[in-house]
Legacy VTK file of the C-alpha trace (Angstrom):
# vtk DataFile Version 3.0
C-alpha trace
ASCII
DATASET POLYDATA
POINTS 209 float
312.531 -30.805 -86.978
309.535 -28.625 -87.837
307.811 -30.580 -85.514
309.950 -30.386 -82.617
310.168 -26.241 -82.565
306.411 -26.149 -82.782
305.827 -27.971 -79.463
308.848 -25.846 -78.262
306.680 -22.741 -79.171
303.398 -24.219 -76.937
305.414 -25.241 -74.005
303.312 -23.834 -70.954
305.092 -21.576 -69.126
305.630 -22.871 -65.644
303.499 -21.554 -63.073
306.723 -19.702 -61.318
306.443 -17.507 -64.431
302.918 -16.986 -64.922
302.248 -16.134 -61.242
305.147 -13.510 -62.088
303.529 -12.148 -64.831
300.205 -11.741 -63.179
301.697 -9.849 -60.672
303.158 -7.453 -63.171
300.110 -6.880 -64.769
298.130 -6.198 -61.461
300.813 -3.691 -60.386
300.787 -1.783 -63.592
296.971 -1.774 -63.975
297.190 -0.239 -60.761
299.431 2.425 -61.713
297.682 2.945 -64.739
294.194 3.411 -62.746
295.396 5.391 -59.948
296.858 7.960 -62.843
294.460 8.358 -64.324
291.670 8.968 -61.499
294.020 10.504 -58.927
292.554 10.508 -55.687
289.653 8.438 -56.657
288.915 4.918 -54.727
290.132 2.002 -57.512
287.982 -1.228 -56.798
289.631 -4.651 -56.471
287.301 -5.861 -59.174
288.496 -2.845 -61.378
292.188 -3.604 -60.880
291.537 -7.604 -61.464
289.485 -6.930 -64.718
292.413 -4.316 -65.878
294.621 -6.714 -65.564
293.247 -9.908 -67.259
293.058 -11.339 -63.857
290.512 -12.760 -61.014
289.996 -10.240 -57.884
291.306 -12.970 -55.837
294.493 -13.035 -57.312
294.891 -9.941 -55.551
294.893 -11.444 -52.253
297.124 -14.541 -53.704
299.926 -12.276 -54.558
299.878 -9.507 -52.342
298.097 -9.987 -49.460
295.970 -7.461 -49.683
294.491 -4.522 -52.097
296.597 -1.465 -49.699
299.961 -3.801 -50.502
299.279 -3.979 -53.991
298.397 0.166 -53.744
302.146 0.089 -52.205
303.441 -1.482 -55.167
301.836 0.625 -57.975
303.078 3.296 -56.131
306.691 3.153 -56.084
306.681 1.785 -59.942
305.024 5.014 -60.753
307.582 7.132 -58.892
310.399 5.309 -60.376
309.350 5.861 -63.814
308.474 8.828 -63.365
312.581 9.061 -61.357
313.936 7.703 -64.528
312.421 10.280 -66.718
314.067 12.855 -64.472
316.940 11.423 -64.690
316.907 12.328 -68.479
316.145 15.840 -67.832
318.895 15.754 -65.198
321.627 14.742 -67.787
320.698 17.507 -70.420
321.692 20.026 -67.683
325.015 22.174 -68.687
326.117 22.681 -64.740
325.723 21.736 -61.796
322.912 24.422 -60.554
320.820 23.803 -63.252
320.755 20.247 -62.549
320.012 21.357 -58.901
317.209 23.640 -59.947
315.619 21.190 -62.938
315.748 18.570 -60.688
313.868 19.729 -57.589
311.228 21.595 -59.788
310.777 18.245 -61.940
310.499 15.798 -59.019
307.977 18.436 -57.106
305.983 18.258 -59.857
305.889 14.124 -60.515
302.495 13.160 -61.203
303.272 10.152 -58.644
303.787 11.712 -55.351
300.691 12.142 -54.317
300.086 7.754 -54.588
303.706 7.817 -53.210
302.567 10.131 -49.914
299.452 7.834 -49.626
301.353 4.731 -49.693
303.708 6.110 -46.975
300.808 6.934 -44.671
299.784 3.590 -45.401
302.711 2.091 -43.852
302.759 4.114 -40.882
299.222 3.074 -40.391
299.811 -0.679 -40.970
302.844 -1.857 -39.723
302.403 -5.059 -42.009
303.005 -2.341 -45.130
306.391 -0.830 -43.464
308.082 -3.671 -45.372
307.554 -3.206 -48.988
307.437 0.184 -48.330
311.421 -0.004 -47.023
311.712 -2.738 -49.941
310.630 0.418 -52.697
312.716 3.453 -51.188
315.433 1.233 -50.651
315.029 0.457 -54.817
314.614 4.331 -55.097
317.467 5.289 -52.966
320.260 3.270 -54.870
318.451 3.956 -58.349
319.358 7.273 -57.456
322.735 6.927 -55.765
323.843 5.433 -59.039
322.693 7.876 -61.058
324.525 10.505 -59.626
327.459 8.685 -59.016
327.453 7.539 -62.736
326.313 11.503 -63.849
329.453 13.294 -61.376
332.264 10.861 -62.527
331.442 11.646 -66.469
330.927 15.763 -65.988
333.646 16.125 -63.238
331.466 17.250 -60.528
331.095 16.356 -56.849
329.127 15.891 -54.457
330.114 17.040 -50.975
328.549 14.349 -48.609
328.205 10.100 -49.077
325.979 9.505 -52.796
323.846 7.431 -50.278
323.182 10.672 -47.700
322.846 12.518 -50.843
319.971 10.588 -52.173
318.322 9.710 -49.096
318.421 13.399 -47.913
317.111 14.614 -51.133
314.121 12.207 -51.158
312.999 12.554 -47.548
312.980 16.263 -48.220
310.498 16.161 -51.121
308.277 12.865 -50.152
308.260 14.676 -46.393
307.054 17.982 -47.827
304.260 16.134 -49.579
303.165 14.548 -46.436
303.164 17.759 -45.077
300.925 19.384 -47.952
298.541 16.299 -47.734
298.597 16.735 -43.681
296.991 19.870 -44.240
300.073 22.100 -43.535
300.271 25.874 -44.898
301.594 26.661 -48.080
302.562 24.076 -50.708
305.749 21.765 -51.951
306.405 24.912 -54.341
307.796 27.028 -50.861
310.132 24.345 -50.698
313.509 24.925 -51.752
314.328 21.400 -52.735
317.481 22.353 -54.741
318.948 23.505 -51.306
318.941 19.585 -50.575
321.433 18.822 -53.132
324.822 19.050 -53.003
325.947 18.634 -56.051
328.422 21.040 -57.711
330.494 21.965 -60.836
333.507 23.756 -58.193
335.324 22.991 -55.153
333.659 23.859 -52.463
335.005 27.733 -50.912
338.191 27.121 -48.965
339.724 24.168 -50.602
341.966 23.758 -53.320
341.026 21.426 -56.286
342.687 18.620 -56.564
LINES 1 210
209 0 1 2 3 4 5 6 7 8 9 10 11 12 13 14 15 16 17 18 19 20 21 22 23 24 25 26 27 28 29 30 31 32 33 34 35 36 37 38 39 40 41 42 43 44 45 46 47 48 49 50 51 52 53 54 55 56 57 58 59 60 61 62 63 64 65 66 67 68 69 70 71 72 73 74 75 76 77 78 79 80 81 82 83 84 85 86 87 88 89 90 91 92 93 94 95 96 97 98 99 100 101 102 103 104 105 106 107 108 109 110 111 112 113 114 115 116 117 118 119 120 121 122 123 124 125 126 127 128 129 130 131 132 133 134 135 136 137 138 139 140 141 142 143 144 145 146 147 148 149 150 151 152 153 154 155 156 157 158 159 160 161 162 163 164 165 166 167 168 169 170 171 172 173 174 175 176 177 178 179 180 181 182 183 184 185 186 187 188 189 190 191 192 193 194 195 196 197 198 199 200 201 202 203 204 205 206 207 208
């Protein structure tokens, strides 16, 4: 018996899950490296040997070092979504979410990858994929959220959860893009809380239910 659940604990893991793995680790050394230098150029070689893994692997998995940049992206902005989303349930009402929100999101340390990796796929039409694949993650991450955060407060939302979080996103990653574009002023002049509809009373005009 002993016997039989120590070759059950050296069973190789089959390749399906090792190839998984690998490309877990790439994507989060990537995160980890663009973090920490932001705005600095991350070698292949330095992602690979983050990683545990060979520089080719790279290509195996992902087709190419600006897909995997894609990838490490969006994971960064999601974390860095569901930590907001902590922030966002500590509010009392419905305009402080509005305001904590916006000013936390403006402020995510991952944007800046984020706006990168959309002018990546605008560039190269063979990234405009997995970036759709990511915001479409983001977008119902966040749709559920709220959805989840209105029906236990009592709140509401006056347009579609899914026009609420797509509007709300394009509005801050577009103001980036603008920033990084070289437009005047900064994401601060934006008033990002203005994209949310989110509110605590019926709206002026009609009657609660």
């Amino acid at each position: 018996m002993e016997k039989k659940r120590t070759e059950a604990r050296v069973t190789p893991t089959p390749a399906l899950d090792r190839g998984r793995a690998t490309k877990r680790r790439l994507i989060e050394a990537t995160a980890r490296l663009c973090k920490e230098r932001p705005g600095a150029e991350v070698s292949v070689a330095e992602i690979a040997n983050a990683a545990g893994a060979f520089p080719n692997q790279v290509t195996y998995h992902f087709g190419s070092k600006d897909s995997l940049l894609v990838h490490a992206a969006f994971l960064g902005l999601l974390h860095d979504a569901r930590r907001i989303e902590r922030l966002g349930r500590q509010a009392p009402d419905a305009a402080t979410f509005r305001r904590n929100i916006a000013r936390a999101v403006l402020a995510m340390p991952s944007l800046p990858s984020v706006a990168r990796a959309l002018a990546a796929g605008i560039s190269k039409p063979e990234l405009a994929p997995v970036v759709d694949q990511h915001l479409r993650i983001l977008f119902r991450q966040s749709e559920r959220f709220v959805s989840r955060l209105i029906d236990a407060r009592g709140w509401e939302a006056r347009r579609p959860l899914d026009v609420e979080a797509r509007t709300f996103w394009s509005t801050a990653l577009g103001a980036v893009l603008l920033v990084r574009a070289g437009a005047h002023g900064t994401v601060a002049d934006l008033d990002l809380a203005g994209a949310l509809t989110i509110h605590d009373e019926p709206e002026s005009g009609r009657l609660a239910p």
